[in-house]
C-alpha positions as CSV (number, residue, x, y, z in Angstrom):
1,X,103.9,126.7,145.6
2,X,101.1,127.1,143.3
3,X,103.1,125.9,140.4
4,X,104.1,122.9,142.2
5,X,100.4,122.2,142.9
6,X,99.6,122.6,139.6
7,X,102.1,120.1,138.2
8,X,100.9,117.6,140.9
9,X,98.0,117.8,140.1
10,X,98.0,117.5,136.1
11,X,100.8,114.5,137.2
12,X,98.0,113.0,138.9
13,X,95.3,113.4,136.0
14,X,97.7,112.3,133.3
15,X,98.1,108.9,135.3
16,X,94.4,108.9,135.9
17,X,93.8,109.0,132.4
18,X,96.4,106.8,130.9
19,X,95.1,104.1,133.5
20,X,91.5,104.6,132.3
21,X,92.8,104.2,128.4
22,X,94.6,101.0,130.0
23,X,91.9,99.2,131.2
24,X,89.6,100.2,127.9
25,X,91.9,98.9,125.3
26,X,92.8,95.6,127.8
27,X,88.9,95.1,128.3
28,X,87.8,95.9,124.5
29,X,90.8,92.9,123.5
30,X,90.2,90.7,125.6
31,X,86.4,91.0,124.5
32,X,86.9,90.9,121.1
33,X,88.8,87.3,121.9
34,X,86.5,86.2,123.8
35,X,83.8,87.0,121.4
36,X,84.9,85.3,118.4
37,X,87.1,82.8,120.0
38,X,90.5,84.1,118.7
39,X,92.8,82.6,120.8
40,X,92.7,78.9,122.5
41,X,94.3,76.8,125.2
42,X,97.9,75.7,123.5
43,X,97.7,78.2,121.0
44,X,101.0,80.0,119.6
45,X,100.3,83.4,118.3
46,X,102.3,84.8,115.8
47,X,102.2,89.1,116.2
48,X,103.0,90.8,113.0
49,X,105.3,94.1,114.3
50,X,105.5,96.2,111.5
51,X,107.1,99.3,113.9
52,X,103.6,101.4,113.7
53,X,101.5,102.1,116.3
54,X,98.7,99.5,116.1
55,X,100.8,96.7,115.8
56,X,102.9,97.6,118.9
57,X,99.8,98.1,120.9
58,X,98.5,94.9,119.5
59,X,101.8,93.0,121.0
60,X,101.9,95.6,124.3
61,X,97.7,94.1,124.9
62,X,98.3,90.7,124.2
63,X,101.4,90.4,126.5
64,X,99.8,91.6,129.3
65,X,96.7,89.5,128.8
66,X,98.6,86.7,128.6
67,X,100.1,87.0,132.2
68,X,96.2,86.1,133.4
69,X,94.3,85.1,130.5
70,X,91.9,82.3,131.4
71,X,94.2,80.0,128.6
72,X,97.6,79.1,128.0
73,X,98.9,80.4,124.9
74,X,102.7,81.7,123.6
75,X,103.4,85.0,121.8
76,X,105.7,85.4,119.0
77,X,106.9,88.6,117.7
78,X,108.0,88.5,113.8
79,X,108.5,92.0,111.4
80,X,109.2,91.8,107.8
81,X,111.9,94.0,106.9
82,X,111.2,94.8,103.4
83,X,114.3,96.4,102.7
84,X,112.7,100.0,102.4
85,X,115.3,102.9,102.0
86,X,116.3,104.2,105.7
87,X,114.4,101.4,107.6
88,X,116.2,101.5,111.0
89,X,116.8,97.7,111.3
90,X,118.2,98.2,114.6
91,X,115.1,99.3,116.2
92,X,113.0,96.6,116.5
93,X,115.1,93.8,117.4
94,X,116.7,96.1,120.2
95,X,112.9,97.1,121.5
96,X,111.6,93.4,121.2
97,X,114.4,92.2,123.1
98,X,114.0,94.9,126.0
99,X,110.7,93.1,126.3
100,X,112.0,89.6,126.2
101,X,109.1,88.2,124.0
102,X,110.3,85.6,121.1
103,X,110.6,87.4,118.2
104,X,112.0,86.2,114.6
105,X,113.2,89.2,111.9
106,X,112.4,88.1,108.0
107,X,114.1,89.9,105.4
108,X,113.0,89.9,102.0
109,X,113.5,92.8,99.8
110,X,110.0,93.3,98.4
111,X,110.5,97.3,98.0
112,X,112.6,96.8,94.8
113,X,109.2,94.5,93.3
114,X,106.5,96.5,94.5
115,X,108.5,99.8,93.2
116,X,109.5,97.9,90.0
117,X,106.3,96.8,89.2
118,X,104.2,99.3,89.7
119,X,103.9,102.1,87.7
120,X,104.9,105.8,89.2
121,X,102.0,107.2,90.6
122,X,100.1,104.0,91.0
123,X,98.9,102.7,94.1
124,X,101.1,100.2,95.7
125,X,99.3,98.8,98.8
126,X,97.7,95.7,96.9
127,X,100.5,94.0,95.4
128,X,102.4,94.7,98.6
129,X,99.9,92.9,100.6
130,X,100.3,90.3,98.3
131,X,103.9,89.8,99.0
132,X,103.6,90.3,102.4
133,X,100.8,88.2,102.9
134,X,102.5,85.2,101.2
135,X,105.8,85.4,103.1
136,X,103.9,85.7,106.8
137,X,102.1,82.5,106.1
138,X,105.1,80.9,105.0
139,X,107.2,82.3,108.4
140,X,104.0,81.2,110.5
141,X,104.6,77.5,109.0
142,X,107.9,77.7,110.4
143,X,107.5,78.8,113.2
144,X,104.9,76.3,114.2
145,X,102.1,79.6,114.9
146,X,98.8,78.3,115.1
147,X,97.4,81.9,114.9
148,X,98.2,85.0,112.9
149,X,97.3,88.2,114.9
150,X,97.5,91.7,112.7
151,X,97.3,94.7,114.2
152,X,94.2,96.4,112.0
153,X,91.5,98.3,114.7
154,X,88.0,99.2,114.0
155,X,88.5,102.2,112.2
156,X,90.4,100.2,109.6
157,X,87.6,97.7,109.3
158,X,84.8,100.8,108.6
159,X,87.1,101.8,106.2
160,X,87.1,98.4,104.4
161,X,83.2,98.5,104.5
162,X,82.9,101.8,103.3
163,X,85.7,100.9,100.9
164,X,83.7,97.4,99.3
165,X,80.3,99.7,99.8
166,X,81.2,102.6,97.2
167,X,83.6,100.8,94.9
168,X,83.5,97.5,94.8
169,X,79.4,97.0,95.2
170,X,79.8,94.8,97.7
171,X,78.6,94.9,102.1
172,X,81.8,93.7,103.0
173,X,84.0,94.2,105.8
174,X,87.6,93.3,107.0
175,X,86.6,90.3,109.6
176,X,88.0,89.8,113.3
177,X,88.4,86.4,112.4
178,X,89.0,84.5,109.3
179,X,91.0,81.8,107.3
180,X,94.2,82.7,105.3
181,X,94.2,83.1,101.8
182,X,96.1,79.3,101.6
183,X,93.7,77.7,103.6
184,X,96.7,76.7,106.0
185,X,96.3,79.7,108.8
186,X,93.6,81.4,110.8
187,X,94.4,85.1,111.4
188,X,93.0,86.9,114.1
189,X,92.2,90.3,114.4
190,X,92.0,91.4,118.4
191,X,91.9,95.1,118.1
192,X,88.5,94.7,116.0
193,X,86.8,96.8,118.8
194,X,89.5,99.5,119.5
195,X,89.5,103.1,118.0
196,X,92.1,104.7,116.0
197,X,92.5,107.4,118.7
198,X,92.7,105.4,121.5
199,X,95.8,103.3,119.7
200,X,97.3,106.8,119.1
201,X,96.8,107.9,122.5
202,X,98.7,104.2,124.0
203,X,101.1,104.7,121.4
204,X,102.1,108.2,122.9
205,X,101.7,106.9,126.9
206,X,104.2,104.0,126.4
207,X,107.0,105.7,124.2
208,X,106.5,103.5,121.2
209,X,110.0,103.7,118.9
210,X,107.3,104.2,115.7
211,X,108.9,103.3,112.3
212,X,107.0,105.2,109.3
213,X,106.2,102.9,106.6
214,X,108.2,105.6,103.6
215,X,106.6,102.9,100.7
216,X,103.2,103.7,100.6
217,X,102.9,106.6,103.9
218,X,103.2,109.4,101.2
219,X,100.1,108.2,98.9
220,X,97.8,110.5,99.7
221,X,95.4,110.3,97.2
222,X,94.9,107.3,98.1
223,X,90.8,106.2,98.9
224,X,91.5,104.5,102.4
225,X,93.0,107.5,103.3
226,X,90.3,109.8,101.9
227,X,87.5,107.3,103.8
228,X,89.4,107.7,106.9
229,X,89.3,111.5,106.7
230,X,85.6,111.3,106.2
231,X,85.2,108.9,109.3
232,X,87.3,111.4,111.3
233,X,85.1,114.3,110.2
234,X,81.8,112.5,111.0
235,X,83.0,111.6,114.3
236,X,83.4,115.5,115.2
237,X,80.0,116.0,113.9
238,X,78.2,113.3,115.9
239,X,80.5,111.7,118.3
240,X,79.2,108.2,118.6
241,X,78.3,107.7,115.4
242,X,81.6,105.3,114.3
243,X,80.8,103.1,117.3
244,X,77.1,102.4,116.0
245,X,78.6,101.8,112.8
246,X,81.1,99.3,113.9
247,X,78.2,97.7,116.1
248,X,76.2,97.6,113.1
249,X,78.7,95.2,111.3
250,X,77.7,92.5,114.1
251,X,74.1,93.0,113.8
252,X,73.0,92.3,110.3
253,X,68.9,92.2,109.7
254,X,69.3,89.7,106.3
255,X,65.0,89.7,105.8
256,X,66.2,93.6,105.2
257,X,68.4,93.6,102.9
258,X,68.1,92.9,99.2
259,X,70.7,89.8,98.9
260,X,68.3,86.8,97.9
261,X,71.4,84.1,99.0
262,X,70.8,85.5,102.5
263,X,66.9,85.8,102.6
264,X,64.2,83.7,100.6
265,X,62.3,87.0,99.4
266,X,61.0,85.3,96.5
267,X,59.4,82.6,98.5
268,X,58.2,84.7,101.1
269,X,54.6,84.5,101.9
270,X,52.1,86.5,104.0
271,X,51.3,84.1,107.7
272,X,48.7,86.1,109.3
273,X,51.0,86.5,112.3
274,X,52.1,89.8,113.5
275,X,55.9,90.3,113.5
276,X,57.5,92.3,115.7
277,X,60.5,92.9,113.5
278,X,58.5,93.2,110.1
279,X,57.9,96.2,108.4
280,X,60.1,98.5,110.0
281,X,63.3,100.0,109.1
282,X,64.1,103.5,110.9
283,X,61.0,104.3,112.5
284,X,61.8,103.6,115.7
285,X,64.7,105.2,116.2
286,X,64.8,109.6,116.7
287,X,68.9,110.2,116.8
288,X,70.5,107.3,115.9
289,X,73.6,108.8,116.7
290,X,72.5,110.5,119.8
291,X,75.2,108.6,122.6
292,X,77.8,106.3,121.7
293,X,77.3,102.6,121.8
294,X,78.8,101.1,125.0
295,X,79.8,98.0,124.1
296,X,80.3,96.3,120.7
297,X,77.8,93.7,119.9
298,X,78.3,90.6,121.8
299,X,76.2,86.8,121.1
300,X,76.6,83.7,122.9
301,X,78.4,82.6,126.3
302,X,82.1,83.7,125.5
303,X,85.5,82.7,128.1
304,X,85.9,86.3,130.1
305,X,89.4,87.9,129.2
306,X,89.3,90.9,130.8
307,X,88.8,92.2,134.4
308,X,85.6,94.5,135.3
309,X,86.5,98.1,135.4
């Protein structure tokens, strides 16, 4: 009897839980599209499915969303299949038609360039990109998507800042919402706000059939992955502290800051008025990692996407 309890009971808290993550990664989306605008009334959204987890929660999010979003919009599904050794082709079309969502499979054998053109040992991720990048905008044409929505989450886009920050000199993130490299798309990011964990956690609740990327999955030396590793390991230390990071990419202070585009330090004169935000910097501020943020920063009057939990 007790072990029937037992399992009842950790039955009961599993649900509890997974419906908690539900309405987390649901509210945290819809925000992030509300905040920045991402999708609009009559829009068709092409979902890049590349088989891992982010992108299938991206596609699991938006389709329920779009049951009562406030706006119309369509969902495409399209993967690339770029004919790596032992990709399962069978397994997403199957899984995308279970679903019943549109979806469109493109085939074009960029394994055999990336691997011919890039030295052994060398990382490939760049000049995959590349490819990929090109043929998605080229499908999206087709297809008639007015939207391009990838799967990255906000522990990708600390990476990128943290990336541009200690090798390429630059503060410069991944953004939630930007225009394509040909000028022709606008691809949207809606799992800006969403953590890593929280993906892997869905990805584990809803059975996802994950395909492992066996091009560039085995590069571990490679710096994304070592940033990641140290964003993992600061997390443990102070929990809280990636969600004030990610907070701080939406809360820039250019008059402290030394980029002279942004701020006219050269002109800048003494007024004889007291500023409230002048000379400070950390002083008023004891633990800055001492709770995690609640809710990512949010400007402006934004469409609501998401229920109150």
């Amino acid at each position: 009897m007790s072990a029937m309890v037992d399992t009842v009971m950790g039955a009961n808290k599993a649900a509890f839980e997974a419906n908690k993550l539900s309405k987390r990664l649901h509210r945290l989306v819809g925000q992030a599209i509300g905040d920045f605008k991402m999708i609009e009334p009559g829009d068709k959204v092409m979902v890049c499915v590349s088989g891992g987890k982010d992108s299938y929660a991206l596609l699991d999010v938006l389709l329920n969303l779009q049951k009562r979003a406030p706006v119309a919009f369509e969902l495409v599904a399209v993967n690339l299949d770029q004919k790596q050794p032992g990709f399962p082709a069978d397994v997403l079309p199957a899984y995308l038609g279970r679903l019943g969502v549109p979806f469109h499979i493109e085939t074009r054998d960029t394994y055999s360039i990336v691997k011919r053109l890039v030295p052994e040992g060398k990382t490939m991720c760049s000049l995959c990109s590349r490819l990929r990048r090109g043929i998605l905008y080229r499908v999206a044409t087709e297809l008639g998507a007015t939207k391009i929505a990838l799967g990255h989450h906000r522990d990708d886009m600390l990476q990128t800042f943290l990336l541009n920050l200690f090798f390429g000199a630059k503060l410069k993130g991944m953004p939630p919402k930007l225009v394509s490299d040909d000028g022709k798309h606008v691809v949207i990011r809606p799992l800006a706000y969403a953590a890593e964990a929280d993906l892997q956690a869905w990805a584990t609740h809803r059975a996802f059939p994950i395909i492992p990327c066996t091009l560039c999955g085995s590069q571990e030396h490679l710096q994304r992955k070592q940033i990641g590793a140290m964003l993992r390991d600061w997390e443990r230390q102070t929990p809280g502290r990636l969600d004030n990071m990610a907070r701080a990419l939406g809360n820039v202070v250019p008059s402290h800051l030394q980029d002279r585009n942004l701020y006219p330090f050269q002109s800048l004169q003494a007024t004889g008025s007291a500023d409230a935000s002048g000379d400070k910097a950390f002083d008023d501020v004891d633990e800055p990692c001492a709770a995690p943020a609640a809710e990512p920063v949010s400007r402006g009057t934004t469409i609501r996407w998401h229920a109150q939990d």
